[in-house]
C-alpha positions in Angstrom: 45.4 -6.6 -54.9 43.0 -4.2 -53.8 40.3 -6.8 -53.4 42.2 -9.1 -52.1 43.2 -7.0 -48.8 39.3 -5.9 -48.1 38.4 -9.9 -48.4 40.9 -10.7 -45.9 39.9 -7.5 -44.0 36.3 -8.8 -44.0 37.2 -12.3 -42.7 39.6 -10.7 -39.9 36.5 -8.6 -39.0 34.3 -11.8 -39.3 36.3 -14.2 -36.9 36.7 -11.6 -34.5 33.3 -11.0 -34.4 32.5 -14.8 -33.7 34.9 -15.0 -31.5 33.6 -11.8 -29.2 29.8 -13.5 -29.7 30.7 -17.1 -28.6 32.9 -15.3 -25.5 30.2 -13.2 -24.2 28.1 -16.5 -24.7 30.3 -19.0 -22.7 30.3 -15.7 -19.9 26.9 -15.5 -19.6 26.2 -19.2 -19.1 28.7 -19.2 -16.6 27.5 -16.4 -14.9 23.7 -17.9 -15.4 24.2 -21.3 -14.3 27.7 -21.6 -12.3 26.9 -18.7 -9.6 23.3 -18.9 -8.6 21.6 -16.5 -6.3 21.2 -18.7 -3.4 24.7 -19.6 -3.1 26.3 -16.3 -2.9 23.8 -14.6 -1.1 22.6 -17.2 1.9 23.1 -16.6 5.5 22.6 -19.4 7.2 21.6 -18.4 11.2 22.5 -21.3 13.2 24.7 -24.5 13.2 24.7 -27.3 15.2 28.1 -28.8 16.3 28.7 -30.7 13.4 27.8 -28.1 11.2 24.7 -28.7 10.0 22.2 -25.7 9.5 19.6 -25.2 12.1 16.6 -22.9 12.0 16.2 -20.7 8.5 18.0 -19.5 5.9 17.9 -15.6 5.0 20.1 -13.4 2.2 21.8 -10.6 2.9 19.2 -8.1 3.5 17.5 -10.4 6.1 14.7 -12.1 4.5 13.7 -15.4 4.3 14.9 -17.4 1.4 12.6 -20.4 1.6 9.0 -19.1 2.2 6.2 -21.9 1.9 2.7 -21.4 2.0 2.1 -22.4 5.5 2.0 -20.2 9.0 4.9 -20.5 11.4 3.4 -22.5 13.8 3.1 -20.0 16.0 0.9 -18.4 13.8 -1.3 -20.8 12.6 -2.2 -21.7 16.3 -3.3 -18.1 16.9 -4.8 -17.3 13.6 -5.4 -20.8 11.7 -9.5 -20.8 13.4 -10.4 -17.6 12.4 -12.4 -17.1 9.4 -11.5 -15.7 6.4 -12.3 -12.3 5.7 -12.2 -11.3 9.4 -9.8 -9.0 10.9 -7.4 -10.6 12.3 -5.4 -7.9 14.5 -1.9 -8.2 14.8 -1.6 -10.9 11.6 0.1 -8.6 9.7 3.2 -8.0 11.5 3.3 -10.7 12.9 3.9 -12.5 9.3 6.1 -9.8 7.9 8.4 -10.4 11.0 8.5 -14.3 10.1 9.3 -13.4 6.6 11.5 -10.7 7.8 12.9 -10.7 11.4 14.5 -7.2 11.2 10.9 -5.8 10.9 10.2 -3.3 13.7 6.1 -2.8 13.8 5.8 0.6 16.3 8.5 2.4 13.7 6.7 5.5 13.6 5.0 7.1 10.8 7.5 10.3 9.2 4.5 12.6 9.1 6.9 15.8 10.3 10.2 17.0 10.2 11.5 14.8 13.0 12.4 12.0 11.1 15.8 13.3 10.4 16.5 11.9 14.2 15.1 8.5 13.6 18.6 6.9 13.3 17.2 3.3 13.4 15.6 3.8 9.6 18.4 6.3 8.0 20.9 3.8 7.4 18.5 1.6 5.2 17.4 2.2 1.6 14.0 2.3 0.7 11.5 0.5 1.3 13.1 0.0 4.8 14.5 3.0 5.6 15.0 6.6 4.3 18.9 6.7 3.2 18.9 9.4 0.8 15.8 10.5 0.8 15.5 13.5 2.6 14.7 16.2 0.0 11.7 13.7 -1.2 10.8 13.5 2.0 10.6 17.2 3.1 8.9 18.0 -0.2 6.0 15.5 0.3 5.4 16.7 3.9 5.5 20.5 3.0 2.7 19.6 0.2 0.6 17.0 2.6 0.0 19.4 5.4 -2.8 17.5 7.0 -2.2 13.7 7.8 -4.2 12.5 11.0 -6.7 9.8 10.4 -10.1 10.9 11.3 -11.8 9.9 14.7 -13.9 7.3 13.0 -10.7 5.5 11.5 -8.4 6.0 14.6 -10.9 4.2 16.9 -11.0 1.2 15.2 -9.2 -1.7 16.3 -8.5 -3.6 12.6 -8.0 -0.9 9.9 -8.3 -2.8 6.2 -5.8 -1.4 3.7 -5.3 -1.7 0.0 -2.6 0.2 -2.0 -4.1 1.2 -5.7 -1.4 1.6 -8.6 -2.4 4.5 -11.3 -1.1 2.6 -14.2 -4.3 2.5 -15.9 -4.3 -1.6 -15.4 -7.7 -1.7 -13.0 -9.2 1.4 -15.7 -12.6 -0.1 -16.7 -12.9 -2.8 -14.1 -15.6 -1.8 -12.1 -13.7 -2.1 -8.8 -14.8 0.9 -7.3 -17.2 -1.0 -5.3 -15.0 -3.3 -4.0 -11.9 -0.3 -4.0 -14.5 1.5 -1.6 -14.6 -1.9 1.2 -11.4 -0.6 2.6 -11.2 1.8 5.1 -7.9 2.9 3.8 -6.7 3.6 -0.1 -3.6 4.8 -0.7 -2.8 5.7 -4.3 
């Protein structure tokens, strides 16, 4: 009799089992294919009268959901003749505010302890804004005391950046050279 219960026990346990796998299954699919990101998140900025879409589309934070390869056409007229490899001043934000139309280029830099009175970035999270980050912040400017470009890099007119990662993935690669090109690295 004994036996008997802890086989029937086991098939209980067994069937419910089954049963809790093929549910979480059937949810995820739903929740993979049903609702896709696009659908929920799309903002769509302009309709004509009938109620077709006119202009681009952007999610919820602001940035373009369908970006191509190709310049806005105002940008390609201004930058598609110039060579590659040349500074092109200006290109920068000028793309980032296609991709992005809540970009703001002459946001200043938070190299002191005013930025607690910047309200235009304190009610975004990072990377567009500093909402909760202020004890981050005032640690990294009490440790980076001195922050001005020098004279040589401040009277240039294009300033080339690049942002090296320390995760030991360009170790060996004998990029320095080619690290050392910029006028800028940040680490």
């Amino acid at each position: 009799m004994k036996m008997g219960l802890l086989v029937f026990m086991r098939n209980v346990l067994l069937a419910l089992c089954l049963f809790l796998v093929l549910g979480f299954l059937y949810y995820s699919a739903w929740k993979l294919h049903l609702l896709r990101w696009e659908d929920s998140n799309s903002v769509v900025l302009s309709s004509d009268s009938v109620g077709r879409s006119i202009g681009s589309e952007y999610d919820k934070l602001g940035f373009l959901l369908k970006l191509d390869s190709k310049l806005p056409p105002e940008l390609a007229s201004k930058y598609g003749n110039i060579s590659e490899g040349v500074c092109k001043p200006g290109y920068a934000s000028a793309l980032m505010t296609a991709i992005f139309p809540k970009f703001s280029k002459p946001a200043p830099m938070f190299l002191d302890d005013s930025f607690r009175k910047w309200a235009r970035i304190r009610d975004f999270l990072p990377p567009f804004g500093i909402k909760g980050q202020d004890n981050l912040i005032k640690a990294i400017l009490s440790v980076t005391k001195n922050y001005h470009l020098t004279p040589a890099l401040d009277s240039l007119s294009c300033r080339r950046c690049v942002i090296v990662g320390n995760g030991g993935i360009l170790a060996n690669k004998s990029l320095g050279l080619k690290i050392d090109d910029y006028d800028i690295v940040i680490r």
